[in-house]
py3Dmol code that shows the C-alpha trace and the ligand (Angstrom):
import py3Dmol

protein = """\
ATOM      1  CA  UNK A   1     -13.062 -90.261  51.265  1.00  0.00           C
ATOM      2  CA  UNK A   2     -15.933 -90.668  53.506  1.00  0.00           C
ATOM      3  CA  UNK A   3     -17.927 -87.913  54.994  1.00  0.00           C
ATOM      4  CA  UNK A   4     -20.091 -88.950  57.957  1.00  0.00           C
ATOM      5  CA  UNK A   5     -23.215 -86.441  58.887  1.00  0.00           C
ATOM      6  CA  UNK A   6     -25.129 -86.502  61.650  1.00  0.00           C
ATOM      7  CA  UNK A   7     -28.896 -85.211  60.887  1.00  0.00           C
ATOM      8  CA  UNK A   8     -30.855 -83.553  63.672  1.00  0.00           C
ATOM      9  CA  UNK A   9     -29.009 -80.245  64.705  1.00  0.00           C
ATOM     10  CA  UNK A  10     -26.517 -80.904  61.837  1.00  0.00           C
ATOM     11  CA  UNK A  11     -27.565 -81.406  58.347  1.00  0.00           C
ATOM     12  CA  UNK A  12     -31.443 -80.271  59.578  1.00  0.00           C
ATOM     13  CA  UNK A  13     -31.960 -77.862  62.201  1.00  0.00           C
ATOM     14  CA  UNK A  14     -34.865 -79.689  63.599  1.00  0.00           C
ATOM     15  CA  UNK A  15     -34.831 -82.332  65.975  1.00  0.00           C
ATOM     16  CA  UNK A  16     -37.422 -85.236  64.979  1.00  0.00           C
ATOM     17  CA  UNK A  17     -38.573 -86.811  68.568  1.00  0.00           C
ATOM     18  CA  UNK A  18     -39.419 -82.387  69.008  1.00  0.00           C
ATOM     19  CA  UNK A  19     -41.807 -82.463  65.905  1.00  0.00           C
ATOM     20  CA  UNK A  20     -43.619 -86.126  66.595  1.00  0.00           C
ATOM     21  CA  UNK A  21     -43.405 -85.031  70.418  1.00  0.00           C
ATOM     22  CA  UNK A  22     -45.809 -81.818  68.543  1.00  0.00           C
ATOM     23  CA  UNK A  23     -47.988 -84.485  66.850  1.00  0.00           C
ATOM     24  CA  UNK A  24     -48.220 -85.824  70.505  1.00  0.00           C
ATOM     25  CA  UNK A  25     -48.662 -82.899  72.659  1.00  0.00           C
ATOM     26  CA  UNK A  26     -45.388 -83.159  74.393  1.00  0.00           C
ATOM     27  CA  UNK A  27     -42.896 -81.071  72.326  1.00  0.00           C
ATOM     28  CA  UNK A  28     -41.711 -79.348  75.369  1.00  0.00           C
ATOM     29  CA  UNK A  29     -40.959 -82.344  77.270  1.00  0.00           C
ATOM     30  CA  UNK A  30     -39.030 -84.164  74.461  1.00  0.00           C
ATOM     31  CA  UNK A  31     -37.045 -80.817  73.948  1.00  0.00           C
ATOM     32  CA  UNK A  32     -36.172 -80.762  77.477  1.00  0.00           C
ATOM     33  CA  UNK A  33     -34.833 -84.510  77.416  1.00  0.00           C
ATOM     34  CA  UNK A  34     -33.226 -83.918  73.927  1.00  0.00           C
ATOM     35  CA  UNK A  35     -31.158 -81.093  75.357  1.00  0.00           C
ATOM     36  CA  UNK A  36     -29.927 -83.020  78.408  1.00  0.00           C
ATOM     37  CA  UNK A  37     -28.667 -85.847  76.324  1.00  0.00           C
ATOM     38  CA  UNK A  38     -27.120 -83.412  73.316  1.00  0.00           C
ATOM     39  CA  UNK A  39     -25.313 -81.725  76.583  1.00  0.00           C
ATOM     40  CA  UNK A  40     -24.287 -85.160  77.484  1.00  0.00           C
ATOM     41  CA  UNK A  41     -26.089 -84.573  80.824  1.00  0.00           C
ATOM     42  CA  UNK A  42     -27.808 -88.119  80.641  1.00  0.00           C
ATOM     43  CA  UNK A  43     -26.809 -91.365  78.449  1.00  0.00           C
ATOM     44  CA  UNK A  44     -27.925 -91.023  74.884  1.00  0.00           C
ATOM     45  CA  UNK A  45     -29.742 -94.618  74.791  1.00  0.00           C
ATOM     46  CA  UNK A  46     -31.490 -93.444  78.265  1.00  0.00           C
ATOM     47  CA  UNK A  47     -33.322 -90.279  76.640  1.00  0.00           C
ATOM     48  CA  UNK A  48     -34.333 -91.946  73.664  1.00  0.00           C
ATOM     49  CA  UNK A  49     -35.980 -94.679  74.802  1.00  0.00           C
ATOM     50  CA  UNK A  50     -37.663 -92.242  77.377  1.00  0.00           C
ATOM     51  CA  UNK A  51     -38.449 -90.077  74.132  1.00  0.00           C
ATOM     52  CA  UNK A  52     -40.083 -93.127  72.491  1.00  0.00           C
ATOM     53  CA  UNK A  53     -41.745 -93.876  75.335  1.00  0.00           C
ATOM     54  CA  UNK A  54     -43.657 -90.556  75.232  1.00  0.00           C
ATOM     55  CA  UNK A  55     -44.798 -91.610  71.462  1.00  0.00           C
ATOM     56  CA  UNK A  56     -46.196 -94.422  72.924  1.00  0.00           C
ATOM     57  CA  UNK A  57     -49.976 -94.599  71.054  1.00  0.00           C
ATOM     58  CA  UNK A  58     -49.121 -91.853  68.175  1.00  0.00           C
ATOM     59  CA  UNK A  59     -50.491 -92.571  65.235  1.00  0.00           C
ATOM     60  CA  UNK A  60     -48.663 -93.668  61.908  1.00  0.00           C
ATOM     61  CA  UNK A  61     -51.019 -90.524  60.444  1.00  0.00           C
ATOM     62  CA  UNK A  62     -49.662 -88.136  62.414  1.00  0.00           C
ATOM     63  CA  UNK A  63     -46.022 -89.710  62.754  1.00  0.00           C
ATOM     64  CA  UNK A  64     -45.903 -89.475  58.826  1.00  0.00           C
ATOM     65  CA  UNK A  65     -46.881 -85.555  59.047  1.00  0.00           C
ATOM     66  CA  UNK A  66     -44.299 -84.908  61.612  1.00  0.00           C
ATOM     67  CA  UNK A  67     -41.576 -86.780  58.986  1.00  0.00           C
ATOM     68  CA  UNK A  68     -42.964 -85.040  56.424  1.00  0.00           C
ATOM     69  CA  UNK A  69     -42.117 -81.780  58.295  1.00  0.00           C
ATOM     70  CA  UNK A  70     -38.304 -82.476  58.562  1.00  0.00           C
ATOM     71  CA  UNK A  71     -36.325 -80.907  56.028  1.00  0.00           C
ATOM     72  CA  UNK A  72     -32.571 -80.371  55.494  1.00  0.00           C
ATOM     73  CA  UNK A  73     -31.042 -76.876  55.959  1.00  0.00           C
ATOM     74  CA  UNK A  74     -30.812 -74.740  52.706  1.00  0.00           C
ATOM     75  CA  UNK A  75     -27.329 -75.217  51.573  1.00  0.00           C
ATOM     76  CA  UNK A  76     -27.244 -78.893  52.684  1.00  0.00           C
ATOM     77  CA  UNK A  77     -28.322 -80.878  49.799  1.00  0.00           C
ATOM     78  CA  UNK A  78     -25.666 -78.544  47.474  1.00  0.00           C
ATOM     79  CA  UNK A  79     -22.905 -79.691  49.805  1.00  0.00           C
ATOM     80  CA  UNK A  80     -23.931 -83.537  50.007  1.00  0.00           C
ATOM     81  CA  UNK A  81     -24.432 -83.480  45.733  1.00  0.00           C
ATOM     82  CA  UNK A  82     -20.755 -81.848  45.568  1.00  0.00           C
ATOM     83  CA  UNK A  83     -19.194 -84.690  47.393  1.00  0.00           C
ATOM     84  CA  UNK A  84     -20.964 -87.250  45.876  1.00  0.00           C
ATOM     85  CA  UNK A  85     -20.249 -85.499  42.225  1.00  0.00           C
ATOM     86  CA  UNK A  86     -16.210 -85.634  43.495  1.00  0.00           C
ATOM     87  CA  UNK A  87     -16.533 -89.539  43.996  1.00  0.00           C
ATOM     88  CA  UNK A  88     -16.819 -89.003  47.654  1.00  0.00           C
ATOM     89  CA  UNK A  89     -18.633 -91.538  50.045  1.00  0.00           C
ATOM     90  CA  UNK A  90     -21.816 -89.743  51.995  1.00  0.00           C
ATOM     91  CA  UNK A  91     -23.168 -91.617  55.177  1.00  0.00           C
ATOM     92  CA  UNK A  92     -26.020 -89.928  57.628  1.00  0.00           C
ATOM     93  CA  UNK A  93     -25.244 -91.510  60.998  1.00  0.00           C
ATOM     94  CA  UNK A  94     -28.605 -90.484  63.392  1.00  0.00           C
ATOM     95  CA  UNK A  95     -29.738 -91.652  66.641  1.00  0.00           C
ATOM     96  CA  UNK A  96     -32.926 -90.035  64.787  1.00  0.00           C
ATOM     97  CA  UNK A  97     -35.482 -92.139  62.317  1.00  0.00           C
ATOM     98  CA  UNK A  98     -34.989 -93.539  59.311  1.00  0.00           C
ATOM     99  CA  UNK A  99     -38.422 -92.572  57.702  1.00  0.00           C
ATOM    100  CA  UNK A 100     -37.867 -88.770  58.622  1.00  0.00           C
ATOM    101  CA  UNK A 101     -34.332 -88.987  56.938  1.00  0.00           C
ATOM    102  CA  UNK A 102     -35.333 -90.405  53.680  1.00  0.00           C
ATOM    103  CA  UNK A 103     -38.200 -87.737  53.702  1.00  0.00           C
ATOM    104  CA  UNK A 104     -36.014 -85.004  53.818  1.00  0.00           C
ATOM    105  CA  UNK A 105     -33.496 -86.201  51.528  1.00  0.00           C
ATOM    106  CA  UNK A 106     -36.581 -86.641  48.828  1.00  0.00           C
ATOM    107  CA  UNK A 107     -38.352 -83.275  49.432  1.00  0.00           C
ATOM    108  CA  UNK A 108     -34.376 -81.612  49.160  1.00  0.00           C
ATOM    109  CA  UNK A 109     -33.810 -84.080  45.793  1.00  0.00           C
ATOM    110  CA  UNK A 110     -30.701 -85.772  46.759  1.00  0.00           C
ATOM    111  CA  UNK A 111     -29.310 -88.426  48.346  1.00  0.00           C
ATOM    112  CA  UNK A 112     -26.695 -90.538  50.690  1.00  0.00           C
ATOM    113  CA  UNK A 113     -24.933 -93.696  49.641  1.00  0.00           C
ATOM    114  CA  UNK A 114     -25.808 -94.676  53.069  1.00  0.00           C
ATOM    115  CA  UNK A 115     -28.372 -94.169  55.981  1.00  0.00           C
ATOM    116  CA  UNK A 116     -27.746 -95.772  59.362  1.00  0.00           C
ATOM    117  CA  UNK A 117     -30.616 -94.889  61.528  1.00  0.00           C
ATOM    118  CA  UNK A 118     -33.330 -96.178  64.129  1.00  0.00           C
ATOM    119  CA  UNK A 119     -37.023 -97.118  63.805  1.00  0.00           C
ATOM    120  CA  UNK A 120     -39.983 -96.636  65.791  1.00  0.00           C
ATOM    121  CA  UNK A 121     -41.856-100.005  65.586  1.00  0.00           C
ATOM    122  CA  UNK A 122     -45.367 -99.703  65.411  1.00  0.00           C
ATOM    123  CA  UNK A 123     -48.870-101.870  65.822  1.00  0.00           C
ATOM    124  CA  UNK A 124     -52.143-101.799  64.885  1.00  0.00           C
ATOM    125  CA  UNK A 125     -51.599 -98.450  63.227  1.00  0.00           C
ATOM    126  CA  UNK A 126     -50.139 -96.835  66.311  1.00  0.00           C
ATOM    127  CA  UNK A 127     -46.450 -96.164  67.699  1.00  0.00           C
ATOM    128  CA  UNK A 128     -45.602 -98.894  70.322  1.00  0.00           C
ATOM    129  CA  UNK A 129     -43.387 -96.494  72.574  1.00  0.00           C
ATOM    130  CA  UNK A 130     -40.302 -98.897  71.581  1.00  0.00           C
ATOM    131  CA  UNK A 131     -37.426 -97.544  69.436  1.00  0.00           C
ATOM    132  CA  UNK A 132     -34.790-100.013  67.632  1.00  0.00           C
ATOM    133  CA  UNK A 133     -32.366 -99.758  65.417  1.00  0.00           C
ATOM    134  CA  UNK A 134     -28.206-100.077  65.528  1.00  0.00           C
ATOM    135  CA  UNK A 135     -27.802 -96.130  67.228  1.00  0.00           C
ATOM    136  CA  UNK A 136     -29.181 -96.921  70.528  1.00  0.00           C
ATOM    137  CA  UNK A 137     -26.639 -98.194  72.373  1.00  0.00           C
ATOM    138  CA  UNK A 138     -24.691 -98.427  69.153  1.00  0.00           C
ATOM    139  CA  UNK A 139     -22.274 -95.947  69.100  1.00  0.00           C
ATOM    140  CA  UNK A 140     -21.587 -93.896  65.648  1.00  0.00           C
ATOM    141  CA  UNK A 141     -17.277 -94.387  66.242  1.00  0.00           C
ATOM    142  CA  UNK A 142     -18.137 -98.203  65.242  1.00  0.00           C
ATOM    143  CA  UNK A 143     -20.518 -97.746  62.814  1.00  0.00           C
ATOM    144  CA  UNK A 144     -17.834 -94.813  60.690  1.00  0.00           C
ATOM    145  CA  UNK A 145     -14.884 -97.743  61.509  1.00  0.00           C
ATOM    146  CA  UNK A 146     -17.065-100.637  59.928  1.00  0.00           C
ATOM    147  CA  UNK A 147     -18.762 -98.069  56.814  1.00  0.00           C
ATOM    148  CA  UNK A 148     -14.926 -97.143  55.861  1.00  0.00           C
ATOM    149  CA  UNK A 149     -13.748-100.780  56.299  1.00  0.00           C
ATOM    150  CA  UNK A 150     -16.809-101.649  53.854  1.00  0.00           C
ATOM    151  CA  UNK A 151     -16.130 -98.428  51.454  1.00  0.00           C
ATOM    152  CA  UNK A 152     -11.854 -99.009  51.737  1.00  0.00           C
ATOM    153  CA  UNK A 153     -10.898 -96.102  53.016  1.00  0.00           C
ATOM    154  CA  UNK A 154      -8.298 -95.191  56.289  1.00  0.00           C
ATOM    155  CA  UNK A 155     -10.001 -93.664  59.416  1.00  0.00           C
ATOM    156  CA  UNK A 156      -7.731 -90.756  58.429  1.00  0.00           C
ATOM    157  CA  UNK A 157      -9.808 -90.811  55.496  1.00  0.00           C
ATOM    158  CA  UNK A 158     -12.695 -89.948  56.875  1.00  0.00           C
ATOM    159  CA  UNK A 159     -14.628 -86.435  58.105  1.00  0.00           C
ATOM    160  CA  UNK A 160     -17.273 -86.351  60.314  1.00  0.00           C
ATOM    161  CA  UNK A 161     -19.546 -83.361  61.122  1.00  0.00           C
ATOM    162  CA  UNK A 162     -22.169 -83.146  63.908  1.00  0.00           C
ATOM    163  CA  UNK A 163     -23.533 -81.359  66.790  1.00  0.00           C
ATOM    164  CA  UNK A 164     -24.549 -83.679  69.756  1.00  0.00           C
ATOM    165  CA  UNK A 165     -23.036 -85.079  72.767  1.00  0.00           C
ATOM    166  CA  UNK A 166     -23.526 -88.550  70.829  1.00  0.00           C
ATOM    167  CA  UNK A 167     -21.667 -87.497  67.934  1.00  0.00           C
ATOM    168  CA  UNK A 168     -18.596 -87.442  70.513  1.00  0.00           C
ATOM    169  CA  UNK A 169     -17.513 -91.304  69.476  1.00  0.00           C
ATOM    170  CA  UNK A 170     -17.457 -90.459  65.736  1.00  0.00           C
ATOM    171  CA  UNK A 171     -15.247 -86.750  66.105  1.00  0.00           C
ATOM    172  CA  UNK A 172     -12.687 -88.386  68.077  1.00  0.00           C
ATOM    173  CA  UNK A 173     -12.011 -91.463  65.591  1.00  0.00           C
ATOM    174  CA  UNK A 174     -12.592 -89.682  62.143  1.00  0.00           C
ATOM    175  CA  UNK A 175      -9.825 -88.325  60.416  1.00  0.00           C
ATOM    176  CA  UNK A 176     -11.244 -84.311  60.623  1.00  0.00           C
ATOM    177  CA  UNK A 177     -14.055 -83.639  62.878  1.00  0.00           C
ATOM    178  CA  UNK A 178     -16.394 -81.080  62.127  1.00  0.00           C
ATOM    179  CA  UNK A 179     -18.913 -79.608  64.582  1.00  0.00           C
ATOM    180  CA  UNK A 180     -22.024 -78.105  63.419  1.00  0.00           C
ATOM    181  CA  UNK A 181     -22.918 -75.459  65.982  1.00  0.00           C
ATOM    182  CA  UNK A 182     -21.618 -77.878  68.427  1.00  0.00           C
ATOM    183  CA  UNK A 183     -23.143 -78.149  71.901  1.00  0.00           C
ATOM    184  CA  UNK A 184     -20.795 -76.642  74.560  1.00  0.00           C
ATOM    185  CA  UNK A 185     -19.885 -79.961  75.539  1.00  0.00           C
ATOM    186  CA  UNK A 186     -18.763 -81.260  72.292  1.00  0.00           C
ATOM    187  CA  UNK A 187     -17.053 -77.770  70.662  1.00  0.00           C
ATOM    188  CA  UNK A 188     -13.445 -78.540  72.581  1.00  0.00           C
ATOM    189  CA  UNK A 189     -13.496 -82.385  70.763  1.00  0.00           C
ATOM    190  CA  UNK A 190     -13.805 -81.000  67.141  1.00  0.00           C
ATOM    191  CA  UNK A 191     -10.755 -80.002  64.782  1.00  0.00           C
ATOM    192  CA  UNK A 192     -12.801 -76.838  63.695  1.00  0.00           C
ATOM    193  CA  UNK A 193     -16.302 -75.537  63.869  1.00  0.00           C
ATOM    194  CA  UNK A 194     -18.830 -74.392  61.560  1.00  0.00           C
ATOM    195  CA  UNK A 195     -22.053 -71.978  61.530  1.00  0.00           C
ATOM    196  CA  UNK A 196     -23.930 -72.526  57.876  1.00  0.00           C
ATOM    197  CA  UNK A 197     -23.585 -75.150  55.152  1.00  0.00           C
ATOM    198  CA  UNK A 198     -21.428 -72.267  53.396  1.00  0.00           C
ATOM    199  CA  UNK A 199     -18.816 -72.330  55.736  1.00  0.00           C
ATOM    200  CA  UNK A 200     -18.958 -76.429  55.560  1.00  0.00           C
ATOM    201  CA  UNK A 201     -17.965 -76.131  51.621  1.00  0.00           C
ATOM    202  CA  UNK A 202     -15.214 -73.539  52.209  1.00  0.00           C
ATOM    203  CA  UNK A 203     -13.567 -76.088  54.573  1.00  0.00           C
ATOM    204  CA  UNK A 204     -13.810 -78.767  52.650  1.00  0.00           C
ATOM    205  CA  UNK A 205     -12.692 -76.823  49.710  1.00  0.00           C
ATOM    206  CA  UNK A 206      -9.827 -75.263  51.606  1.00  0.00           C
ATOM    207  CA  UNK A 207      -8.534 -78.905  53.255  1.00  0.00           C
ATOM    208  CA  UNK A 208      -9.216 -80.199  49.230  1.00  0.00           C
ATOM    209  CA  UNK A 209     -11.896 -82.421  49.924  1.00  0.00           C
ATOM    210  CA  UNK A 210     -13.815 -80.614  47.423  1.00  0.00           C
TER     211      UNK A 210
END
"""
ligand_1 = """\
1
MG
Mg -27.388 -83.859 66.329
"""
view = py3Dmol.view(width=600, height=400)
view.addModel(protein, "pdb")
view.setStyle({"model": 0}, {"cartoon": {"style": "trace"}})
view.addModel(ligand_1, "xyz")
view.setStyle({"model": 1}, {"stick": {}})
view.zoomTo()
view.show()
């Protein structure tokens, strides 16, 4: 099978643009924005690039100690090693940053057979306020369709778990969706809902994924 995670809000309980908006002196705005979008109260590419936009000038210093501050939830890396050790396919699908995803999966000593993220493209040392990547106006239903066409497996096949208004595209298509502490706008589009990483295992134990 193939078991698609969204990060921020799902497998951590951080967001990332929150902790380099910190770095930046504008955690409170990027929280705000970040909640509007999650709510689906404003289009997902719309907040991030205004997110990036208020990185514009951070450092690659401080960027890297903001990544360095994202970590997975306890219980997570257990759950991802389990599905990997039952021959299980692992994806992390994030509108969130590839550095700050690979950091986290280090510190918490596991991994993902695949990450599909976005970057935040820097110069001379310093965050250009740009963001790129395939989750911008990418949407994760495509990228799960196209990661279980490369892996072989049926949509039905596949589980995804997340939280966020953009995690929408990827319940409705996968074969069990999971939400995370879902937003109130996404709880009526999952198949069942989750609180902690040990509930996650029980389900997948119970539907025999594990
Ligand atoms: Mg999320």
């Amino acid at each position: 099978m193939l078991i698609a995670f969204d990060f921020d809000g799902t497998l951590s309980d951080s967001e990332m643009t929150v902790l380099l908006g910190g770095e930046q002196g504008v955690a409170d705005e990027m929280a705000d924005i970040t909640e509007r979008a999650m709510n689906d109260e404003l289009s997902y590419a719309e907040s991030l690039r205004s997110r990036a936009e208020l990185l514009r000038g951070l450092s690659e210093r401080e960027a890297e100690r903001a990544f360095g501050r994202v970590a997975l939830r306890p219980g997570a890396a257990a759950v991802i090693d389990a599905l990997r050790d039952a021959g299980h396919t692992v994806a992390v699908l994030t509108g969130g940053f590839e550095r700050g995803v690979a950091r986290a999966l280090d510190d918490a000593g596991t991994d993902v057979d695949a990450v599909v993220a976005n970057r935040l493209p820097t110069r001379d040392g310093t965050l250009t306020g740009d963001v790129e990547g395939p989750l911008i106006e990418g949407t994760k239903d495509e990228t799960l369709a196209a990661l279980a066409d490369e892996v072989g497996v049926g949509m039905a096949d596949t589980v995804a778990v997340g939280d966020g208004a953009n995690d929408l595209p990827m319940l409705e298509v996968a074969g069990l969706a999971v939400g995370y502490e879902p937003k109130p706008a996404v709880e009526p589009h999952c198949d069942v809902v989750v609180e902690a990483m040990a509930e996650l295992r029980e389900l997948l134990e119970e539907r025999g994924v594990l």
